[in-house]
C-alpha positions as CSV (number, residue, x, y, z in Angstrom):
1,X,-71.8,-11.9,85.0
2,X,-72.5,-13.2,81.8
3,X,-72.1,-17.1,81.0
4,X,-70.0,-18.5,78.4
5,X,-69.9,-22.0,76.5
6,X,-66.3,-23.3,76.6
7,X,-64.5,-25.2,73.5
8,X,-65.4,-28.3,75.5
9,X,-68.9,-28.2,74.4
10,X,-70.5,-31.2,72.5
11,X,-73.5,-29.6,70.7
12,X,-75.9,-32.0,72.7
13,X,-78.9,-29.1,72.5
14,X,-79.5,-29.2,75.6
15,X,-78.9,-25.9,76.8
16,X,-80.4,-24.0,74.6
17,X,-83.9,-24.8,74.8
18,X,-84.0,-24.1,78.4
19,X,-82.5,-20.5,78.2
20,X,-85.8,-18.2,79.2
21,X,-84.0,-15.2,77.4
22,X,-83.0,-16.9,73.7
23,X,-79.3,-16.1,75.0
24,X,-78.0,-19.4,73.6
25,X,-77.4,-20.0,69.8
26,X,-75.4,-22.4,67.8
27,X,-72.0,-20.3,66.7
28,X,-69.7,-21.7,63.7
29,X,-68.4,-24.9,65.8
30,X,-70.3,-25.1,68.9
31,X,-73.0,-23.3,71.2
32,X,-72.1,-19.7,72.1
33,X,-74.0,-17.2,74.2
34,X,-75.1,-13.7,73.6
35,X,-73.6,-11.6,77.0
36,X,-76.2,-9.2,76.0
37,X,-79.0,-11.2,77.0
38,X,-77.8,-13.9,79.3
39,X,-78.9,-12.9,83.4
40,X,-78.1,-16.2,84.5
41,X,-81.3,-16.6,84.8
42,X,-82.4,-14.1,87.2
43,X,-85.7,-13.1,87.7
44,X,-86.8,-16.5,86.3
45,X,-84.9,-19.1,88.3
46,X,-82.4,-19.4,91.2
47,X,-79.9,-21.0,89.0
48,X,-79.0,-21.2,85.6
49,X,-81.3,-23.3,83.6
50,X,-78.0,-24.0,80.6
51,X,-75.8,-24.9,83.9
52,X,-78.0,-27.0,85.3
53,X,-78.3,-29.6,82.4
54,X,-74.8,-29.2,80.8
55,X,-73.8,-32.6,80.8
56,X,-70.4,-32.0,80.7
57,X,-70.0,-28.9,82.8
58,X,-68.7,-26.6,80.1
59,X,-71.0,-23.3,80.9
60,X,-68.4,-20.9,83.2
61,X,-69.3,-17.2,84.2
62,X,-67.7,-15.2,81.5
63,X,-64.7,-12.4,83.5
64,X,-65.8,-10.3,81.0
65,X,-68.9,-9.3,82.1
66,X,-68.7,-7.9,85.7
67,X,-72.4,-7.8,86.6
68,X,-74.4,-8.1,90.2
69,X,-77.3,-9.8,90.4
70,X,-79.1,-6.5,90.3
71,X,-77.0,-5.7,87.5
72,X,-78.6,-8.8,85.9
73,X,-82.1,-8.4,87.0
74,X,-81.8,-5.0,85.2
75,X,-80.9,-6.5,82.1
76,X,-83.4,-8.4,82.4
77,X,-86.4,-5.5,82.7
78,X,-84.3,-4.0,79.3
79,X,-85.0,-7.3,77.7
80,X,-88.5,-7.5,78.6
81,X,-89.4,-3.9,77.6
82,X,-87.8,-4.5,74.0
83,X,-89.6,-7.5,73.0
């Protein structure tokens, strides 16, 4: 799955320096992420990097985005072979 940044967010710019895929930008009121290139991190570390240093626990899997971690590790070859 997919993360998402909840309304609780703070904009502390944490998170989205560490996302290895640019997955993280600031939306119109707070960070959002782009499902599209979010794989939790796969294939670059066992966890999410953006969950990991939230400091206020506000980065959820989004239920919209049904993926495996295969699923995600796929993604993540597309991503590669397009930049």
């Amino acid at each position: 799955m997919a993360l998402k940044i909840t309304e609780e967010c703070i904009n502390c710019d944490v998170c989205e320096p560490v996302c290895p895929n640019q997955a993280i930008y600031m939306g119109e009121q707070i960070y959002e992420i782009n499902p599209n290139l979010c794989t939790e991190c796969v294939g670059h570390f066992e966890i999410p990097q953006c969950v990991d240093i939230c400091p206020i626990d506000c980065i959820p899997k989004d239920d919209s985005y049904n993926e495996t971690r295969t699923d995600l590790y796929l993604k993540l070859v597309e991503i590669k072979k397009n930049t």
